[in-house]
KELUM-379380 format. One record per atom (N, C-alpha, C, O): residue in three letters; x, y, z. Coordinates in steps of 0.05 Angstrom, whole numbers, plus 5000, padded with zeros to 4 digits. Layout:
ALAXYZ/...
***
This chain:
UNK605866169609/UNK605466259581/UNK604466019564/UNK605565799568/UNK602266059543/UNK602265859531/UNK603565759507/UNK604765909491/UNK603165539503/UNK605365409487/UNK605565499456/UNK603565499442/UNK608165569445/UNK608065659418/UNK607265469390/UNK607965249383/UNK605665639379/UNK604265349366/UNK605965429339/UNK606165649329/UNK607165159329/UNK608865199299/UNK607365049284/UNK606064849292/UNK607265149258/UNK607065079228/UNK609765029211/UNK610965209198/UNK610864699211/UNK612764599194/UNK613064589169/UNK612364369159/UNK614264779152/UNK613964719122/UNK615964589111/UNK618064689119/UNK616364379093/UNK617264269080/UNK616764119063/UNK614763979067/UNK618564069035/UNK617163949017/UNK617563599021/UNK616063439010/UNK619763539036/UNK620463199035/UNK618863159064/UNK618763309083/UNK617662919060/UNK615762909081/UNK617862789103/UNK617762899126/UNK619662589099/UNK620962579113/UNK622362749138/UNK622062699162/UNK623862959127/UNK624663189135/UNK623363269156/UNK623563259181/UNK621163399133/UNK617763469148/UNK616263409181/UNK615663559199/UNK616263079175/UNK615462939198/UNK617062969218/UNK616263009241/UNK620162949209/UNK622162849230/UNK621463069248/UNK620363029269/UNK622263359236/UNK621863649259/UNK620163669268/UNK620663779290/UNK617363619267/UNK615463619276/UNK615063399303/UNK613763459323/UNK616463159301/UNK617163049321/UNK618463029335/UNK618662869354/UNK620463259325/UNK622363329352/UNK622163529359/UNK623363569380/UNK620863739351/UNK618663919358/UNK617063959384/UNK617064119403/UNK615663719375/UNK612963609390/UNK613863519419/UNK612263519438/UNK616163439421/UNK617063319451/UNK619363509468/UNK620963439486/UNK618863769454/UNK619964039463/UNK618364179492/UNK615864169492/UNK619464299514/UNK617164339523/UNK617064649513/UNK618964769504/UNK614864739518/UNK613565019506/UNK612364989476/UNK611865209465/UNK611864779463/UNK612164849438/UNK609264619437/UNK608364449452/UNK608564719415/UNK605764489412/UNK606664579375/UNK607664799369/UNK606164379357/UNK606264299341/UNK603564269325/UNK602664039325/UNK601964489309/UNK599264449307/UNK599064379271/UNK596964429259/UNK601064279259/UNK600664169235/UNK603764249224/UNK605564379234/UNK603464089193/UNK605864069173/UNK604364109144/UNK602264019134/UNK606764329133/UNK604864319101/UNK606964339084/UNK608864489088/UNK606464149058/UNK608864099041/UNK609664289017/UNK610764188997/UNK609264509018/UNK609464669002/UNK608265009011/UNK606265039026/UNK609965238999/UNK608665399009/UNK606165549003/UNK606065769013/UNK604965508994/UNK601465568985/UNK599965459004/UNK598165559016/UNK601065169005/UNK598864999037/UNK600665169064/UNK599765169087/UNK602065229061/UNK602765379081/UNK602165589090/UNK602065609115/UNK601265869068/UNK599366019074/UNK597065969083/UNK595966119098/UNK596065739074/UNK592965679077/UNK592165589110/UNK590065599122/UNK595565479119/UNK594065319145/UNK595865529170/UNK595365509194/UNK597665709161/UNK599065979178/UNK597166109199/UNK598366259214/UNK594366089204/UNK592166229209/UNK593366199244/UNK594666369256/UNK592566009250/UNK592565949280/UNK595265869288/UNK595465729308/UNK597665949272/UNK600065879286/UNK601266219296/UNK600366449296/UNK603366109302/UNK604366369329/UNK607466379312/UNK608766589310/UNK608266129302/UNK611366079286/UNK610965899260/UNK609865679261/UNK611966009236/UNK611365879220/UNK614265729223/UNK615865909228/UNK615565499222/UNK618265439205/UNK618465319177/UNK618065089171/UNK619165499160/UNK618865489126/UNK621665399107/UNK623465569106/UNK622065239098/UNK623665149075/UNK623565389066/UNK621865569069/UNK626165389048/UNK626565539033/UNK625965479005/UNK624065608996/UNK626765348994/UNK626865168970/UNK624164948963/UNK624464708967/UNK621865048953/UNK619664868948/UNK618964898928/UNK619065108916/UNK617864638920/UNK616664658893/UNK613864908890/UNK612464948910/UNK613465068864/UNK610965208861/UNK611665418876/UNK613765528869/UNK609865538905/UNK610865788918/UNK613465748928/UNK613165538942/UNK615365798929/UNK617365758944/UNK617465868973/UNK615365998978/UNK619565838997/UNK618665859023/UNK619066259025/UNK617766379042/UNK620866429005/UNK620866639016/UNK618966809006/UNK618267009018/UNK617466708974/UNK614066698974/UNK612466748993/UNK611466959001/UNK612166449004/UNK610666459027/UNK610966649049/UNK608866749060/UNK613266719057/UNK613566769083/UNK611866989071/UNK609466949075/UNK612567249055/UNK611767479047/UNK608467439052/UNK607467539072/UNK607067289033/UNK603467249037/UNK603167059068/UNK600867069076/UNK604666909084/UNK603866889104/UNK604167259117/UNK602067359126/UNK605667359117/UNK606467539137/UNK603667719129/UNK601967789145/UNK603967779095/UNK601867949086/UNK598567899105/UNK597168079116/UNK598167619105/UNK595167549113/UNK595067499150/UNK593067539164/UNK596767439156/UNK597267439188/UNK599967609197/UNK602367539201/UNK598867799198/UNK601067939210/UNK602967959239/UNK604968069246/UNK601367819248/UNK602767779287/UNK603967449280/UNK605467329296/UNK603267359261/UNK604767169255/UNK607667129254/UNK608467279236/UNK609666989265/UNK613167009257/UNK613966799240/UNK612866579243/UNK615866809221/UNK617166569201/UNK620066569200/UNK621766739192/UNK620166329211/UNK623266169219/UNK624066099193/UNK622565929183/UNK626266179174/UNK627665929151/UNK628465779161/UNK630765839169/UNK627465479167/UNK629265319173/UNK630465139138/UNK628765019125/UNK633465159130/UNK634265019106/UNK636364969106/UNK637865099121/UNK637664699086/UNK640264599089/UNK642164939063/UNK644664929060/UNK641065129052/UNK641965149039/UNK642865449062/UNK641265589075/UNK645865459061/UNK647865659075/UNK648265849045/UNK650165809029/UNK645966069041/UNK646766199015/UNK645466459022/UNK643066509023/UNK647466619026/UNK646966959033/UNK645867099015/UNK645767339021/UNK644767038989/UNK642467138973/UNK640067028982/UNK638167188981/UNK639366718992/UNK637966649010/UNK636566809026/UNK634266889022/UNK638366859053/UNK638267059069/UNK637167239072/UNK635267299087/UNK638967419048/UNK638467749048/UNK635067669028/UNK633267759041/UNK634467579011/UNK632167519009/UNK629467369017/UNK627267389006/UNK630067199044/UNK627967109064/UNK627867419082/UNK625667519083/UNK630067559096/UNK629667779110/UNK628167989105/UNK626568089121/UNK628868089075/UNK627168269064/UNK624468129053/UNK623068239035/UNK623867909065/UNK620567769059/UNK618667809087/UNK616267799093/UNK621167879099/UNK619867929134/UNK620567659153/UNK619467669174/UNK622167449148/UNK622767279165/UNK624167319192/UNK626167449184/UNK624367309212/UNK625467279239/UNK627067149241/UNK627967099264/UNK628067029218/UNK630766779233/UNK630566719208/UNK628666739192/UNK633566619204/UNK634166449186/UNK636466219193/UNK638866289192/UNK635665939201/UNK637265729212/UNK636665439198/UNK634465349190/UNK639465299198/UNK640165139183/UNK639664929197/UNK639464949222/UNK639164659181/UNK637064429193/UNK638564169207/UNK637663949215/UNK642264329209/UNK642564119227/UNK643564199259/UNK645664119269/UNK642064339270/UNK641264539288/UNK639764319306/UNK637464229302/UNK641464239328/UNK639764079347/UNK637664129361/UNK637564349371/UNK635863989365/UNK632164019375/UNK631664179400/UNK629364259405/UNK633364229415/UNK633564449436/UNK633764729424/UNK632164919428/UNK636064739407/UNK636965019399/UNK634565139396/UNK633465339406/UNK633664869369/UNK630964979340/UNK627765159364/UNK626465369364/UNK627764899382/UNK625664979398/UNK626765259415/UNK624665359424/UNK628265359420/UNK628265609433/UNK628365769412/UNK627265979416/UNK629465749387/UNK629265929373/UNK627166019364/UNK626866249355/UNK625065809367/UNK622065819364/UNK620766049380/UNK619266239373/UNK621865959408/UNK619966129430/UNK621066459435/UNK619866639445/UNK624166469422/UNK625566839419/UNK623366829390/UNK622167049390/UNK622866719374/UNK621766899350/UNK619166929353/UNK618267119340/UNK616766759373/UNK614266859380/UNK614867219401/UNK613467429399/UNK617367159418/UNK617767369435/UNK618267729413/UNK617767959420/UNK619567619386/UNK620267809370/UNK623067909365/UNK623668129356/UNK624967639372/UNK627567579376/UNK628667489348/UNK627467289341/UNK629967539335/UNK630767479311/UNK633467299313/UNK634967369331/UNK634467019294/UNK635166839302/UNK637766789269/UNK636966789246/UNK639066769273/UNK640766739250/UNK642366579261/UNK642966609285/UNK643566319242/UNK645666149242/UNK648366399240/UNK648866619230/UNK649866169262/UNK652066279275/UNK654266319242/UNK655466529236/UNK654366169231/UNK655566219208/UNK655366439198/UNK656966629198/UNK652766409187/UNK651666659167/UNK652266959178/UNK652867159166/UNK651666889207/UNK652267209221/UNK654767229214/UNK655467399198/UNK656367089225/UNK659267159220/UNK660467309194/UNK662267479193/UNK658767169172/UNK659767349148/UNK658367579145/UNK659367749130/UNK656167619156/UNK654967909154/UNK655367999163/UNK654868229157/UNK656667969189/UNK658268169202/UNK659168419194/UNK658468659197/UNK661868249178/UNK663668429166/UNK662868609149/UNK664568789146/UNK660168639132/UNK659368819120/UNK657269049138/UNK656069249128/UNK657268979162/UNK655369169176/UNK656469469176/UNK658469529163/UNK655069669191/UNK657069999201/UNK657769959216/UNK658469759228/UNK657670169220/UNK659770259242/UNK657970369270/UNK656270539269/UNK658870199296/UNK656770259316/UNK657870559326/UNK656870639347/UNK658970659317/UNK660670859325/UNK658871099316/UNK659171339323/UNK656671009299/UNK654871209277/UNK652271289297/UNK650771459288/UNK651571159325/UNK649871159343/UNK650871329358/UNK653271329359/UNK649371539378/UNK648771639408/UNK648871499425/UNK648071259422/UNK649971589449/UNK649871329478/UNK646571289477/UNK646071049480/UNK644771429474/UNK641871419477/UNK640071169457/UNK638370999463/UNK641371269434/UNK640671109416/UNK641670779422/UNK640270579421/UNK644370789429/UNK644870469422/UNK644470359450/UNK645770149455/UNK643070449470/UNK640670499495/UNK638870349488/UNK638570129499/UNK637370419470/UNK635170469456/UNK635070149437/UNK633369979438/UNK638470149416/UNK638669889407/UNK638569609417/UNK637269419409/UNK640269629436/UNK640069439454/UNK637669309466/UNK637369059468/UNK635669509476/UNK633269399487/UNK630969249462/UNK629069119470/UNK631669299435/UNK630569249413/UNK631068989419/UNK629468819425/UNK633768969415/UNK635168669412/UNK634068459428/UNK633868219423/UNK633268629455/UNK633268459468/UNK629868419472/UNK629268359495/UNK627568449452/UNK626268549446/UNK623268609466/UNK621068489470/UNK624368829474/UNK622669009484/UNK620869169473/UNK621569299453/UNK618969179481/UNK615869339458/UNK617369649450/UNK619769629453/UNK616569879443/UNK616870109450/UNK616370189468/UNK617970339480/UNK613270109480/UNK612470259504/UNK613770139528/UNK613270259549/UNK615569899530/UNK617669809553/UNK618969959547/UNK619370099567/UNK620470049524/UNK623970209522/UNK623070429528/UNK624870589534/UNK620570549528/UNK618870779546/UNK620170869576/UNK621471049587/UNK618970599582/UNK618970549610/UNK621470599620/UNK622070779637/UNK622670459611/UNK626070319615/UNK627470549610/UNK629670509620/UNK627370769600/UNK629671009592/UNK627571249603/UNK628171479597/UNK625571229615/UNK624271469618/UNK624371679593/UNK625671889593/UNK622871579574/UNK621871679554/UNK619271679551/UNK617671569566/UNK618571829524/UNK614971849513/UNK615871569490/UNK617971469483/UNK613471529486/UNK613771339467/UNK614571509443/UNK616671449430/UNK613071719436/UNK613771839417/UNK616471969406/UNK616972069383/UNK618371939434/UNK621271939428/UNK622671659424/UNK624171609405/UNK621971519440/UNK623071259424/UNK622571219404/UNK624471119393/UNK620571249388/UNK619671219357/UNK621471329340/UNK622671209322/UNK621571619345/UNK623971789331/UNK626671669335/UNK628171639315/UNK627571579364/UNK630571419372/UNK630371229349/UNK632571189340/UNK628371099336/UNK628370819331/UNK628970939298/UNK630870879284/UNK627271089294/UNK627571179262/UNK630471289250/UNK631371239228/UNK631971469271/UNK634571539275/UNK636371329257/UNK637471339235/UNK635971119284/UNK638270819283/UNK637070759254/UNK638570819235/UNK635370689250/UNK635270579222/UNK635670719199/UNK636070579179/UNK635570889196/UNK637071089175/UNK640271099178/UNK641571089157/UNK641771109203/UNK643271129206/UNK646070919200/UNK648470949196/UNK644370729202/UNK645570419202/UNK643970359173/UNK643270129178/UNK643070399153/UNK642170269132/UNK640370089137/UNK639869929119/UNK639070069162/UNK638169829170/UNK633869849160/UNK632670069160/UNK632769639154/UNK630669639147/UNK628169689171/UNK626469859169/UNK628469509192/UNK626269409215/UNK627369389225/UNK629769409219/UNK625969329254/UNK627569219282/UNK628769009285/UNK630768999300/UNK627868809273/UNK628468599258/UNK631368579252/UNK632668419267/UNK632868729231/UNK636368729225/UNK636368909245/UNK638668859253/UNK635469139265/UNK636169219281/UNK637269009314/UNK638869019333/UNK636168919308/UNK635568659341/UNK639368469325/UNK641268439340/UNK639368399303/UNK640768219286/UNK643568439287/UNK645868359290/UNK643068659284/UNK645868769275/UNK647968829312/UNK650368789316/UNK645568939334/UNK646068899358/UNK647768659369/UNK649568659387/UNK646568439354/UNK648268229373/UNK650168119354/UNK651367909360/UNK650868239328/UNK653168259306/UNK655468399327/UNK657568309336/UNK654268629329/UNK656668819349/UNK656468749376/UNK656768949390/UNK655968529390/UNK655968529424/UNK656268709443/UNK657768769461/UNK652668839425/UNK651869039445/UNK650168919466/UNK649769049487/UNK649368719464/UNK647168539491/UNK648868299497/UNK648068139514/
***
């Protein structure tokens, strides 16, 4: 497979550089630029596969960005990587379309796989943060054996046309399975679907 190419956002160059160079000596990962703010971040999102975005920047801010990155490249994925542990944060990078939201003293192995589950379509949350969202999730008890079938393979993120495959279904029933669960669970995308799965250690 080839290597996931990231876009580092941050506003202290410091910071900035450091991830990018521990990044860069990751294997799987190629490192194709750094931009200090999120406006240059939209601008240079084109040819990356993972954005990782601050939260907190001067002018656009990072959950700004993520939104007009996502808007203009859509097969594009955006990591929060930030020191700030704040569940308005969160619930506001998520609903921007982010794939992860992880905190920056997260050692250079972790960061880099979390890189290569969020090109796969794996969603990535600090062990903290899950923990408190936990407790506000439903109840898995609100799913079908079929459905949380169906969740699981999300989680573990399988296209539709694999969870096709995989349950001997039409696609066009998994679509419905999928719309089910998310009404059912309050849940937005596959995205808090994949996130609320491994809340309840269904994978």
């Amino acid at each position: 497979m080839n290597p996931v190419r990231v876009l580092v956002v941050d506003d202290q160059e410091l910071v900035r550089e450091g991830i990018a160079s521990l990044l860069g000596i990751q294997p799987g990962i190629e490192v194709i630029g750094t931009a200090a703010d999120g406006a240059a971040a939209v601008e240079a999102a084109a040819s990356a596969d993972v954005v990782l975005m601050d939260v907190r920047m001067p002018g656009m801010d990072g959950v700004a960005a993520t939104a007009e990155v996502l808007a203009r490249h859509p097969s594009c994925k955006v990591v929060m990587l930030t020191t700030f542990d704040d569940d308005e944060y969160v619930v506001q990078a998520m609903r921007a379309g982010a794939s992860g939201y992880l905190l920056k003293n997260l050692p250079a192995a972790e960061l880099a796989a979390a890189v290569r589950l969020a090109r796969s379509g794996v969603a990535q949350l600090d062990a903290t943060i899950t923990r408190r969202l936990a407790a506000a999730l439903p109840d898995p008890g609100l799913l079908t054996p079929r459905e949380t079938e169906v969740l699981r393979l999300i989680a573990a993120g399988a296209t539709n046309k694999e969870i096709a495959k995989r349950l001997y279904l039409s696609e066009g029933t998994v679509k419905n399975h999928i719309s089910r669960i998310l009404q059912r669970l309050g849940l937005r995308d596959r995205t808090q679907a994949a996130l609320y799965a491994r809340d309840q250690n269904l994978i």
